[in-house]
C-alpha positions as CSV (number, residue, x, y, z in Angstrom):
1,X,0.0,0.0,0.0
2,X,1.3,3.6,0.0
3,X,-0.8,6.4,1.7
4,X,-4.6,8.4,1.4
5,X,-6.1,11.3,2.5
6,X,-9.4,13.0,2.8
7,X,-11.6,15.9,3.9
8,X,-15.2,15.4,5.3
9,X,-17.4,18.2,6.2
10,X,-20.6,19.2,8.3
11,X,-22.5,20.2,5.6
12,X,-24.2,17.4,3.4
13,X,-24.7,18.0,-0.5
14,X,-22.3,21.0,-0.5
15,X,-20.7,21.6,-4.0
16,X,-16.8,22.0,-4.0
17,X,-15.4,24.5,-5.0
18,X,-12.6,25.1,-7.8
19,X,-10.4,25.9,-5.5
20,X,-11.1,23.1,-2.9
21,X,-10.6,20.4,-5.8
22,X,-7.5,21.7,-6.6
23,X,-6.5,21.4,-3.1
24,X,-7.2,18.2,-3.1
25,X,-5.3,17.3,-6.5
26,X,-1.7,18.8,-5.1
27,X,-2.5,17.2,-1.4
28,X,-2.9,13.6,-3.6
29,X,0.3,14.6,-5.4
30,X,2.1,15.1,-2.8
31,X,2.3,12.6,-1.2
32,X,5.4,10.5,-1.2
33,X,4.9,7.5,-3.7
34,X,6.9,7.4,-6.9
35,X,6.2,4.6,-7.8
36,X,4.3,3.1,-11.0
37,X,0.6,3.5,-10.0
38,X,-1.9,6.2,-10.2
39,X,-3.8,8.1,-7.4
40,X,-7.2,7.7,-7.2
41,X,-10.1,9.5,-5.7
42,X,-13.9,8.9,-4.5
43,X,-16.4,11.8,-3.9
44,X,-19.1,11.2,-1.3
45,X,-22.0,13.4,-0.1
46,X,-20.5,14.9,2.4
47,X,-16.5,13.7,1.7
48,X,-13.5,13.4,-0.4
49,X,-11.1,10.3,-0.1
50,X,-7.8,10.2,-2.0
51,X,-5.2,7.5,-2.4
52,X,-1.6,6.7,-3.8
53,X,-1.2,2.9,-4.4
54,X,1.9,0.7,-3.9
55,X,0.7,-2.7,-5.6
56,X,1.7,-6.0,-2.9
57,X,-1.0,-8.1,-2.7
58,X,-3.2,-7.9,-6.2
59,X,-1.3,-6.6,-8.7
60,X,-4.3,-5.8,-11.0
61,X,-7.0,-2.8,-11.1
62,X,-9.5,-5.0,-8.9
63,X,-7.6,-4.0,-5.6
64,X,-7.4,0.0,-6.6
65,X,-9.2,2.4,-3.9
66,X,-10.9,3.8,-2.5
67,X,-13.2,0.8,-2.5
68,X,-16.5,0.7,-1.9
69,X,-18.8,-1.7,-0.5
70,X,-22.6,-2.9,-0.2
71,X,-23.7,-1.1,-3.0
72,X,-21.7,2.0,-2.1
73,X,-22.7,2.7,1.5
74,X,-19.1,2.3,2.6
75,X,-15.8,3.5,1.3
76,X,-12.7,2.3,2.3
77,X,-9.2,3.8,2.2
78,X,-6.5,1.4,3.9
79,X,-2.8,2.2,4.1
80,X,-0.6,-0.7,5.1
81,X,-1.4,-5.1,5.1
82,X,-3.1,-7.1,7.1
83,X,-0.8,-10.5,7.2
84,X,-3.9,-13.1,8.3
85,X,-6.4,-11.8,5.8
86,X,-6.4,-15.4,4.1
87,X,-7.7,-16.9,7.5
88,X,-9.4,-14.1,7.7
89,X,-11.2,-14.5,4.4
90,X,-12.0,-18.0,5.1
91,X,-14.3,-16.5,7.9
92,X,-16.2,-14.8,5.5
93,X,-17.9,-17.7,3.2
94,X,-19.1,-17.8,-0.1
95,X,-19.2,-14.3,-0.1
96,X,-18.0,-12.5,-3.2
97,X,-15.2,-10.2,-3.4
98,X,-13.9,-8.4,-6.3
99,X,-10.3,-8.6,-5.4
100,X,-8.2,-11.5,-4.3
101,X,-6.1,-9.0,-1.7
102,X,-6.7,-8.3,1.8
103,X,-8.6,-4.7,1.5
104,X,-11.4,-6.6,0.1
105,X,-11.4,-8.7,2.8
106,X,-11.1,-5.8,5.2
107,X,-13.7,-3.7,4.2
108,X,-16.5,-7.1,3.9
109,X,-15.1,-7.8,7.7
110,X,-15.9,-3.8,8.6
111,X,-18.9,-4.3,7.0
112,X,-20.3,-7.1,8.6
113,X,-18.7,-7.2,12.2
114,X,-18.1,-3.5,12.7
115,X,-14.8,-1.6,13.3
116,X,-13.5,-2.5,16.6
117,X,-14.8,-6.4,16.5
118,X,-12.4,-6.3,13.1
119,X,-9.4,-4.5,14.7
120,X,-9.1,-6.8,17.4
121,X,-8.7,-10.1,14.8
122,X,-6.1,-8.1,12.5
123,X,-2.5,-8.9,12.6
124,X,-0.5,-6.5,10.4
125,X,0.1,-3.0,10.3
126,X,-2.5,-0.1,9.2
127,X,-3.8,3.0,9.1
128,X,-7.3,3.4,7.6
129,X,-10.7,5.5,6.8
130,X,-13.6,3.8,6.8
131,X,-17.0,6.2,5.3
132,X,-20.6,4.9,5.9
133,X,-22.5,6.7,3.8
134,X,-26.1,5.8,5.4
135,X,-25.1,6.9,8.8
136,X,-23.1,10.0,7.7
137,X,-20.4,8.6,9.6
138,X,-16.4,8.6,9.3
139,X,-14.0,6.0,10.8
140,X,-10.1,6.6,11.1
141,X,-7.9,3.8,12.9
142,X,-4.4,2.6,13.4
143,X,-2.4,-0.5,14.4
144,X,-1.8,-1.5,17.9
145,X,2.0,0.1,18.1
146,X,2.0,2.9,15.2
147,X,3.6,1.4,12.2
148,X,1.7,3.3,9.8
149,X,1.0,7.4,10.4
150,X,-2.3,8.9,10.6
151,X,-2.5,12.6,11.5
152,X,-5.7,14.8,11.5
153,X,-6.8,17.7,11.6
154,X,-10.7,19.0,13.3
155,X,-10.9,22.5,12.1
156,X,-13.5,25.1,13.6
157,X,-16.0,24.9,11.4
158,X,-16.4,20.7,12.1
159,X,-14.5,19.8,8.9
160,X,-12.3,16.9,9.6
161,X,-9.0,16.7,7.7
162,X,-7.2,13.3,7.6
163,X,-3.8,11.9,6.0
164,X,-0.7,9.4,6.1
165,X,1.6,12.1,5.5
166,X,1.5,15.6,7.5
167,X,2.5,17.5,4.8
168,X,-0.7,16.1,2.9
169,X,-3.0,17.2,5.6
170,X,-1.2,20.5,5.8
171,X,-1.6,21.5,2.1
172,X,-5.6,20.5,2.9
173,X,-5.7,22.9,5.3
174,X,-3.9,25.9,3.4
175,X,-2.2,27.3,6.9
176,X,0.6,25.9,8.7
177,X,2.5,27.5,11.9
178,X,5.2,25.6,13.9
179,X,3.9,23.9,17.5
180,X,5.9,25.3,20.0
181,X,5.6,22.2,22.1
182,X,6.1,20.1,19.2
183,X,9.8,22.2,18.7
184,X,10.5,21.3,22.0
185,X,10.0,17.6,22.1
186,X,12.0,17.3,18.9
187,X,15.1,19.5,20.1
188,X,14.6,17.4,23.7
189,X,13.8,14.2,22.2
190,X,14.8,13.8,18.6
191,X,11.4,13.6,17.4
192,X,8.0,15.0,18.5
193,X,6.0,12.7,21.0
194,X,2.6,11.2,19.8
195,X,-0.4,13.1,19.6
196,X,1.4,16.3,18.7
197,X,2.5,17.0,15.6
198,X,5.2,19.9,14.4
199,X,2.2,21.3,13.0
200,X,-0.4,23.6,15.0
201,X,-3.6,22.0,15.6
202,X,-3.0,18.6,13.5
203,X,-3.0,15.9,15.7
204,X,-1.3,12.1,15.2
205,X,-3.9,9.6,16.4
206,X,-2.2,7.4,18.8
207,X,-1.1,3.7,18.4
208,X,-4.4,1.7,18.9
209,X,-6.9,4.4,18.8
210,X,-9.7,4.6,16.5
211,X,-11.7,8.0,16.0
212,X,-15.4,8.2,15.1
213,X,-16.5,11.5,13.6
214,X,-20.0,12.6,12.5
215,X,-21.7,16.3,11.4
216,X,-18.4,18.2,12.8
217,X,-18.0,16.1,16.3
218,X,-15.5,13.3,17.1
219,X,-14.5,11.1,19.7
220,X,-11.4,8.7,20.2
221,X,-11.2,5.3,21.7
222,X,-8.5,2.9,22.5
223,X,-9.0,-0.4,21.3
224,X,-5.6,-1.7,22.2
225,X,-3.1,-1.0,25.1
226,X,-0.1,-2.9,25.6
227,X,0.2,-4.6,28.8
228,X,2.3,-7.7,30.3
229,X,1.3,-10.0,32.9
230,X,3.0,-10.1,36.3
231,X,5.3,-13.2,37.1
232,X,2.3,-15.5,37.3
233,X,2.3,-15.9,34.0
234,X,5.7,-16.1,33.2
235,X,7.3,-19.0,31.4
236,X,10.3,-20.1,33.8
237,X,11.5,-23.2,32.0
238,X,14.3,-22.3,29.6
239,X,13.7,-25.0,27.3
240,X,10.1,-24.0,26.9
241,X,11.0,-20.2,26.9
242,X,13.3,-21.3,24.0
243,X,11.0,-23.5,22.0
244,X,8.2,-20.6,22.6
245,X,10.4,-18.0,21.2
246,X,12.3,-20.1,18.3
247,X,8.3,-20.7,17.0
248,X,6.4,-17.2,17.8
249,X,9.3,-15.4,16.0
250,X,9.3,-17.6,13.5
251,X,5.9,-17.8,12.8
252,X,5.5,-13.5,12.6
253,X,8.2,-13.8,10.1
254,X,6.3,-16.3,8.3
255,X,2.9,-14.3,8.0
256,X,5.3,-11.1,7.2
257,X,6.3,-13.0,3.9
258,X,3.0,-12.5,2.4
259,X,2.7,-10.6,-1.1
260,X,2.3,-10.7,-4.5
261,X,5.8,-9.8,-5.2
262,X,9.3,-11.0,-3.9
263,X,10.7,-9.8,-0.5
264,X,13.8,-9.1,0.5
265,X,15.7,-7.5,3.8
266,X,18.1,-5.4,5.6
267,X,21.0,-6.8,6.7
268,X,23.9,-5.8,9.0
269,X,26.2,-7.1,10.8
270,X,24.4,-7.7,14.2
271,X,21.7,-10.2,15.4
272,X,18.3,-8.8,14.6
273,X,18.7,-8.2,10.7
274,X,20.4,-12.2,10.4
275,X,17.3,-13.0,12.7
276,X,15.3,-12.0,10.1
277,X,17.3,-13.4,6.7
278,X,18.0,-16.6,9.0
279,X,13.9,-17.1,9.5
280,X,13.0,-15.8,5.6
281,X,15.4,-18.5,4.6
282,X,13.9,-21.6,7.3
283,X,10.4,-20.6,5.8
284,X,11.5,-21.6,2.5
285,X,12.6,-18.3,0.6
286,X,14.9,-19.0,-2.0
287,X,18.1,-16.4,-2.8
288,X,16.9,-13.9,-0.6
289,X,18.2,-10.3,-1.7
290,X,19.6,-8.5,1.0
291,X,20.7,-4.9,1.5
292,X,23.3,-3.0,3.1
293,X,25.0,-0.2,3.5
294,X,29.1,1.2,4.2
295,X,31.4,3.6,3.5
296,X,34.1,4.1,0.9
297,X,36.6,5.7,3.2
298,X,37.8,5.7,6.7
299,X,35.2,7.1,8.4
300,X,35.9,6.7,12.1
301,X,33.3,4.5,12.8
302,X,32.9,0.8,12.0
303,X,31.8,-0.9,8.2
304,X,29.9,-3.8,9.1
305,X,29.0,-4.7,5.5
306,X,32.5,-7.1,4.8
307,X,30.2,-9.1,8.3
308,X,27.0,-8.6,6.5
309,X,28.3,-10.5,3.0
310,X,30.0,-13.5,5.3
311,X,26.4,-13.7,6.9
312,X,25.0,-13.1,3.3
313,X,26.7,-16.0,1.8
314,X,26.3,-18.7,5.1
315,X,22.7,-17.8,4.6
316,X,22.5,-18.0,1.2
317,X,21.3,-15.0,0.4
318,X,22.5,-12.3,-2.5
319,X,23.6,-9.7,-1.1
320,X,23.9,-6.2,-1.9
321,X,26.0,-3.5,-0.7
322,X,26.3,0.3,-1.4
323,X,29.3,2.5,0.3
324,X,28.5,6.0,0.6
325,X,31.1,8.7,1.0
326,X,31.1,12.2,2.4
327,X,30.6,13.4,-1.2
328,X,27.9,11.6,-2.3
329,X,25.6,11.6,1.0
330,X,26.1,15.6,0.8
331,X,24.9,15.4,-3.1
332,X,21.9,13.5,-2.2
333,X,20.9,15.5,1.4
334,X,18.7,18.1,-1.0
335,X,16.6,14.9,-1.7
336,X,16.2,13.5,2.1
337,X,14.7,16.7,3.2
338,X,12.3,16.6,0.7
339,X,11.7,13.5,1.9
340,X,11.3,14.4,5.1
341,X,7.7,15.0,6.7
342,X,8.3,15.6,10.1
343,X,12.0,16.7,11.6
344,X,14.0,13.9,13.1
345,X,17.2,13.6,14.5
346,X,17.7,9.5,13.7
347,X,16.6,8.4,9.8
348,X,19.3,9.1,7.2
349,X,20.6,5.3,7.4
350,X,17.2,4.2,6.7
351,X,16.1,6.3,3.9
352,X,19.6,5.4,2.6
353,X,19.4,1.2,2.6
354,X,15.8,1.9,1.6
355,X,16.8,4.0,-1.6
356,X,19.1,0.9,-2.6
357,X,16.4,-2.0,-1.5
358,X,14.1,0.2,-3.8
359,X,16.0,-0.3,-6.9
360,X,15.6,-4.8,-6.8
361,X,12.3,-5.2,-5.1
362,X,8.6,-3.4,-3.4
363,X,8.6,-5.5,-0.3
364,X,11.2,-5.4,2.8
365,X,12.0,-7.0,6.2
366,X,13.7,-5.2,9.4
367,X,14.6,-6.3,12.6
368,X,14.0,-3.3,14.4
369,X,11.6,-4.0,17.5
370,X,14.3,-6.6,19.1
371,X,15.7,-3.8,21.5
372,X,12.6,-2.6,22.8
373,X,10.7,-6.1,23.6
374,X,14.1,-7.9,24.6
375,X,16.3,-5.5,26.2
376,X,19.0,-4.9,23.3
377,X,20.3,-1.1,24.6
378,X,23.4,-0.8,26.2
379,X,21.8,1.6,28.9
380,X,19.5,-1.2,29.7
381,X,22.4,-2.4,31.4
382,X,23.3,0.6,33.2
383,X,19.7,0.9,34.4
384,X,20.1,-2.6,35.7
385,X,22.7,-1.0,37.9
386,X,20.2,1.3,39.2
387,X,17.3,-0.7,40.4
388,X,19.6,-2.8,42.3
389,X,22.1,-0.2,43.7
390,X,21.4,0.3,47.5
391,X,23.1,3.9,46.8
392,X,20.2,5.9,44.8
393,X,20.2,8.4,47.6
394,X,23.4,9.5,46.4
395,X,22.1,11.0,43.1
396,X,22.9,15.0,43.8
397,X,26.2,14.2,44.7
398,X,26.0,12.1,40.7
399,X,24.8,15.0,39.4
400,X,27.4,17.4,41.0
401,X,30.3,15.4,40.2
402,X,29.0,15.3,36.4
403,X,28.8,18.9,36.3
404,X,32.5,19.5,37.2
405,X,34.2,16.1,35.8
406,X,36.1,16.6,32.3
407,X,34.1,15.6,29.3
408,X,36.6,12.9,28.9
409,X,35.7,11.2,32.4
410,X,32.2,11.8,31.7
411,X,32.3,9.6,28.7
412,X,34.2,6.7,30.1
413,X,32.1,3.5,31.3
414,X,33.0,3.5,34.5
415,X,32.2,6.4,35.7
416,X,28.4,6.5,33.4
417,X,28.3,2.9,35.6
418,X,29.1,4.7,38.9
419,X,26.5,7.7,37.9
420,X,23.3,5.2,37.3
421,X,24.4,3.4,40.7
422,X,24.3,6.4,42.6
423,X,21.1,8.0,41.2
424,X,22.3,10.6,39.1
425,X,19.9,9.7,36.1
426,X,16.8,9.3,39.1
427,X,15.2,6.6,40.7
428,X,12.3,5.3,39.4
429,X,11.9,3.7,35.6
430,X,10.8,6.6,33.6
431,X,13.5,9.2,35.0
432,X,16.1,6.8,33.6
433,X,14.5,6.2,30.5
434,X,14.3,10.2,30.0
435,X,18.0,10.4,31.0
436,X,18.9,8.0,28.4
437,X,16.7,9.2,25.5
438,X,17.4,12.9,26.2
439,X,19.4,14.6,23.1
440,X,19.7,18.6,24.2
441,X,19.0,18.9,28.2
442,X,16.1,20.4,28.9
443,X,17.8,23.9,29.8
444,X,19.8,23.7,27.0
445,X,16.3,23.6,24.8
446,X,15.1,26.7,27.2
447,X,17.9,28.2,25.7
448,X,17.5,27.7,22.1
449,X,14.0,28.5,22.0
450,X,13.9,31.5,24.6
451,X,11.1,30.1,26.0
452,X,11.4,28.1,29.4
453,X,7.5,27.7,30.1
454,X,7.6,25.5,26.9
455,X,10.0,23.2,27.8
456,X,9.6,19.6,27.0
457,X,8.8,17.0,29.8
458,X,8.8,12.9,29.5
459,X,5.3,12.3,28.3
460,X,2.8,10.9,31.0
461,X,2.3,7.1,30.2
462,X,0.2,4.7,32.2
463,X,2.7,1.8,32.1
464,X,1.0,-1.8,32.8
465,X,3.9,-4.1,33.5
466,X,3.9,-5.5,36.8
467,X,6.6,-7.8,38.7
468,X,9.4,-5.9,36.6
469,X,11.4,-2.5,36.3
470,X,12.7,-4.0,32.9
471,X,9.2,-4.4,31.6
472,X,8.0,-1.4,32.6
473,X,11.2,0.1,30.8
474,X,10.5,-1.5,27.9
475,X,6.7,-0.4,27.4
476,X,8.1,3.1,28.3
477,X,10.5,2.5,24.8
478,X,7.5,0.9,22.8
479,X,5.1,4.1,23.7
480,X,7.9,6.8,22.6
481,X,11.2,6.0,21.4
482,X,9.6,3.0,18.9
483,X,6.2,4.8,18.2
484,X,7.8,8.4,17.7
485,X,11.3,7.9,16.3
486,X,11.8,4.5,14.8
487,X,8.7,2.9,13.2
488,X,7.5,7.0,12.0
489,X,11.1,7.9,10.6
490,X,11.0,3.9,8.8
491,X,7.6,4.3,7.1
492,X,8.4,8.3,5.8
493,X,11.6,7.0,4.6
494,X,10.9,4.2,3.1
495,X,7.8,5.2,1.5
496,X,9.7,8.3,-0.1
497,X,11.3,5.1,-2.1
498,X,8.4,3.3,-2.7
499,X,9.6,0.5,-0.3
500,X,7.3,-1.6,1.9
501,X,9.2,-1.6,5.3
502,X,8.0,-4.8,7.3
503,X,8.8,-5.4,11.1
504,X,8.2,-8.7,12.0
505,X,9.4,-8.4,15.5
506,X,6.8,-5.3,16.1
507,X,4.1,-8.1,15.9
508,X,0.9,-8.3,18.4
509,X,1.3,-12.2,18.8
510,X,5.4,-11.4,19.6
511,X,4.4,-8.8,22.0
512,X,2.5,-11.1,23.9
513,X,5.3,-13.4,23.8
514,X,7.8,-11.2,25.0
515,X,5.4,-10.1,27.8
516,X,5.5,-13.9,29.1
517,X,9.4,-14.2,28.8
518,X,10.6,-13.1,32.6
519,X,13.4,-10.4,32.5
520,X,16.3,-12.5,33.3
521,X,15.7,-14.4,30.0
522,X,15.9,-11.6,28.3
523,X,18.9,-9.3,30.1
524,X,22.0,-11.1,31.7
525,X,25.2,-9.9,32.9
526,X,26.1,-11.4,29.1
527,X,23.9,-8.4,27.5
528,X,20.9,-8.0,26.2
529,X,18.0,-10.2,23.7
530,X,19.4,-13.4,25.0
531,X,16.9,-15.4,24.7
532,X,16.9,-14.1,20.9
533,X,20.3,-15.6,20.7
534,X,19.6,-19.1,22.2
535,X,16.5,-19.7,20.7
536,X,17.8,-19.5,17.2
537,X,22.0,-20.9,18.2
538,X,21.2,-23.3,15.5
539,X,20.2,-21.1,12.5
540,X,22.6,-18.4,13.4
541,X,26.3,-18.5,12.0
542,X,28.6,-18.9,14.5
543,X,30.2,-15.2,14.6
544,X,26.6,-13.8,15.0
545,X,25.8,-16.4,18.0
546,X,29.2,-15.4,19.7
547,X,29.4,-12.0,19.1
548,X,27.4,-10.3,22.1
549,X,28.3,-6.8,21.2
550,X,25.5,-4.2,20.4
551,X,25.7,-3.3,16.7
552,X,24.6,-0.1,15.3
553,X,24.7,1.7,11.8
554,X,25.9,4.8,12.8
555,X,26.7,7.1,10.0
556,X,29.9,8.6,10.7
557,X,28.5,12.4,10.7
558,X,30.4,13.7,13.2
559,X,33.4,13.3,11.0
560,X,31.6,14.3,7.9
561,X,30.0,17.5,9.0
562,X,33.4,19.1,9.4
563,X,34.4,18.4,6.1
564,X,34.7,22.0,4.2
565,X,31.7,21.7,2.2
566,X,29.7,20.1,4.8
567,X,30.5,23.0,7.5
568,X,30.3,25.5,5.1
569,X,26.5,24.2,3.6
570,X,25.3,24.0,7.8
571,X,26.7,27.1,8.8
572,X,25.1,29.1,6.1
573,X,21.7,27.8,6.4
574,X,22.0,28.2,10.2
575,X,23.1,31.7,9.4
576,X,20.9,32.5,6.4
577,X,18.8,35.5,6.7
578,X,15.3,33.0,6.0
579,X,16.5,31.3,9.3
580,X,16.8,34.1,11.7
581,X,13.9,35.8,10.4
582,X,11.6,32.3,10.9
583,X,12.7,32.7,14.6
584,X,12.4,28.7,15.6
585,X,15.3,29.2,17.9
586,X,17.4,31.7,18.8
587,X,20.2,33.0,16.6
588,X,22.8,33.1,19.1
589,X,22.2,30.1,21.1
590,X,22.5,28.2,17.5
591,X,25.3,30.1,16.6
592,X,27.4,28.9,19.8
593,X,26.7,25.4,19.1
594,X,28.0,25.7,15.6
595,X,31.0,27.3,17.6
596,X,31.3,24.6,20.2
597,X,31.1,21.5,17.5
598,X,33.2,23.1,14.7
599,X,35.8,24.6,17.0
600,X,36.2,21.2,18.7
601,X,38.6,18.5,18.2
602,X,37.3,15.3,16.4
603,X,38.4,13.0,18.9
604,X,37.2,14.9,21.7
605,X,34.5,13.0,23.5
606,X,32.5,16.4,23.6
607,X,32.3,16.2,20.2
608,X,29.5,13.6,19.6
609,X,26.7,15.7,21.7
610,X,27.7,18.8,20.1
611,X,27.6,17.0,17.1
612,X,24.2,16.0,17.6
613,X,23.1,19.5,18.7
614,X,24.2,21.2,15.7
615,X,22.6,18.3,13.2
616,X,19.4,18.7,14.9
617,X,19.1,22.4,13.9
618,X,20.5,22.2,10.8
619,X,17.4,19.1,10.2
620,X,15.3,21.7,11.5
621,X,15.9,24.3,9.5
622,X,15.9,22.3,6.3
623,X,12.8,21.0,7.1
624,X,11.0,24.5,7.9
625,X,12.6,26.0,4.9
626,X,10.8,23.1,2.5
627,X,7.5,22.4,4.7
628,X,6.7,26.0,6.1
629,X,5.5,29.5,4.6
630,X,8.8,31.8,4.8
């Protein structure tokens, strides 16, 4: 699938206007699909529904939409796939369906059970309008964790604007001004935290929410919220955890496969990616294409693509490499930006393996979600320190200590070890998850925007994870950190290709799995996602298996964005005239980080914060510059 939009309003049998339809043409246009098929459109009484099509399942014209049903009462948009809409068809008898893919099957399902009766029996990713034209009634709903977007926008005079892209929504709407709030979260966070948007008064609907809007009113309702039992339920016998694991992964993996054209997957150097090829290739996929990315020089941090071939070749798989330099990235960061529809601080390496994935196949697999349900972050371990350190009381005297320590004692293990133990990043689950995820300390973002009353705070989540500060951390990663940053930034950036991104391991059956797995399967004085690595010892090669190191692609900006034309592009967009007068933060605050990263040596441990501080803006800036009026 690719993405839709629409625009319902109060008023029934209301012409459009010329200008209104040709809203609606450049809102369609725009949004990110360049691939081979068409937009489409449906009119309704009272509504417009667009949508951009990326064939998987159905190749042919039968599975174009919007789609209607029962005679045209309902009309369905649906961005995403449901994996178990075969089973799911088989519920539905000798009823006939136009198309052999699953939005046929979705829509007869919504049609005959309702749209919360059908959500709870999907398994897949979605985001989706739903139109009954009898009851003058408007649907909009999105998968349990947020793999597919869905932003919206109720405007004063009850219209209801809706999208998969905000930029989409925004064009709609003909105004767009900056969220303050929003700025915040992304210069504390990286990314701006579910249900704000960057954009005033546009809304993301939340991870398993559904909204119901009629004649100018709406109301939202959860229809799922992750939870995980206390230790009752816990599986404690590690042969059964293993065998449990080994056949739930497996099995998502399995159902992930499903389409009408091949599939193939990123691959790195580390566990989750060769989790992935490893189960594509035990479910029978032959010569697997897989995707990676390097670098053609030295670029300070390390290649893991010469690891990624050996893994490519024990698996069988063909694999396929591209090494970026300085140069080229530079030449292509015009295109990214354009690309980009909200600002974020962690995507580049995705819309980069994506661009190359693009060019052999519509269909890809990820391994991202093994972190958050299995404990895979290196501060995972740290925070381990903390909930059993008998010296949390100690945390001012941390913080103190951190304020006056050189940056290059600050960095070292030890002493970030010694700083958990003694409370310096809190005591209590989310203060530590804050600490961690924080990019630009909160009165550093006071600073930049001038504006301390809108300073951004670690959102208020009700957390249902009993028996366990590591599960509780975990959901506290699935509601931000996974919903905000990394499933977001991998559908924008992989769309902009016209790449399906799949993520197996960001499953609902696998969630439940990982929910009965007790924490000291899954973190060990080893490291992190061990049971991961036991359950599948014998599909893994050997160096995967005995490698316990975290791997990360990391592009190696830090170095890069000193490089003379690198500097010299940031600088003068941080600098321009466009920038100061926009106002998003202030001109000498940014102008002192510039100072701070570019006037400081490479291998100084202060450099890979300031680094991050002065990417940020410039991401900010060349986002605003594209997406906002000047």
């Amino acid at each position: 699938m690719c993405g839709f939009l629409g625009w319902f309003r109060s008023s029934i049998h209301t012409p459009w206007r010329e200008e209104e339809r040709a809203l609606q043409a450049r809102a369609l246009a725009a949004i990110t699909h360049r691939g081979p098929d068409d937009g489409a459109e449906a009119l309704t009484e009272q509504g417009w529904m667009g949508f951009r099509r990326l064939s998987i399942l159905d190749l042919s014209d039968h599975a174009r939409q919007p789609m209607r049903f029962e005679g045209a009462r309902f009309t369905l948009t649906f961005n995403g796939e449901i994996y178990n809409y075969r089973e799911l068809r088989g519920t539905l008898g000798d009823v006939e369906l136009d198309s052999t893919g699953d939005t046929a099957v979705l829509g007869a399902l919504i049609a005959r059970d309702g749209i919360e009766h059908t959500l709870r029996h999907l398994r897949g990713m979605f985001a989706l309008a739903w139109w009954d034209a009898q009851m003058h009634t408007l649907v909009l709903a999105r998968d349990a964790f947020g793999i597919k977007p869905l932003y919206y926008r109720l405007r004063s005079d009850g219209a209801l604007l809706y999208g998969s892209e905000l930029r989409a929504v925004a064009m709609l709407d003909g105004s767009a001004r900056v969220s303050r709030p929003a700025l915040a979260q992304f210069l504390r966070w990286g990314a701006v935290q579910s249900p704000e948007t960057m954009l005033e008064g546009v809304q993301c609907l939340p991870p398993g929410h559904f909204l119901v809007w009629k004649d100018g009113h709406m109301h939202l309702k959860r229809w799922f919220e992750p939870h995980w039992p206390g230790k009752a339920a816990w599986v404690t016998d590690p042969a059964e955890q293993r065998r449990r694991v080994r056949e739930g992964v497996q099995a998502s993996v399995t159902a992930h496969l499903v389409a009408d054209v091949p599939v193939g997957v990123f691959l790195s150097g580390g566990l989750d990616s060769t989790l992935m090829a490893a189960c594509m290739r035990a479910a029978g996929q032959q010569r697997v294409k897989a995707f990676s990315i390097g670098y053609e020089e030295n670029a300070g941090v390390p290649d893991e693509t010469d690891a990624a071939e050996r893994t490519a070749q024990f698996l069988g798989c063909d694999f396929i490499r591209e090494r970026v330099s300085a140069a080229s990235l530079e030449a292509r960061l015009d295109r990214y930006f354009d690309d980009m529809d909200q600002p974020t601080g962690d995507a580049l390496n995705t819309w980069l393996v994506s661009q190359v994935a693009a060019r052999e196949v519509k269909v890809a697999l990820s391994g991202l979600g093994a972190d958050e349900w299995w404990a895979g972050y290196n501060y995972h371990r740290l925070v381990a320190l903390a909930a059993k350190s008998p010296l949390q009381s100690a945390g001012g005297l941390a913080r103190a200590l951190d304020a006056v320590l050189p940056q290059a004692l600050r960095g070292h293990r030890a002493w970030k070890a010694a700083f958990y133990a003694l409370g310096g990043a809190g005591d209590h689950v989310a203060a530590w998850h804050a600490h961690a995820r924080t990019i630009i300390p909160p009165a550093e973002v006071a600073r930049l925007l001038h504006s301390p009353a809108e300073m951004s705070s670690s959102p208020a989540l009700a957390v249902h994870a009993p028996d366990s500060w590591l599960h509780e951390l975990l959901l506290h990663e699935t509601h931000t950190y996974l919903a905000n940053t990394l499933l977001r930034d991998n559908d924008v950036t992989s769309m902009a290709h016209s790449l399906e991104l799949r993520v197996p391991l960001v499953d609902r059956e696998v969630f439940d799995l990982a929910g009965k797995i007790p924490p000291e399967a899954k973190l060990t004085s080893l490291g992190g996602k061990r049971i991961l690595r036991e359950a599948f010892r014998e599909l893994l090669p050997p160096w995967i298996y005995e490698d316990r190191r975290k791997k990360t692609f990391t592009l190696p900006l830090m170095k890069w964005m000193r490089m003379p034309q690198w500097q010299a592009r940031i600088r003068d967009t941080l600098s321009s005239q466009r920038c100061r007068q926009r106002g998003l933060v202030d001109a000498r605050a940014t102008s002192a980080a510039c100072d701070a990263y570019f006037n400081s040596t490479l291998d100084s441990k202060a450099a890979w914060p300031l680094s991050q501080r002065v990417w940020m803006l410039y991401v900010l800036e060349e986002w605003a510059r594209r997406h906002m009026p000047s």
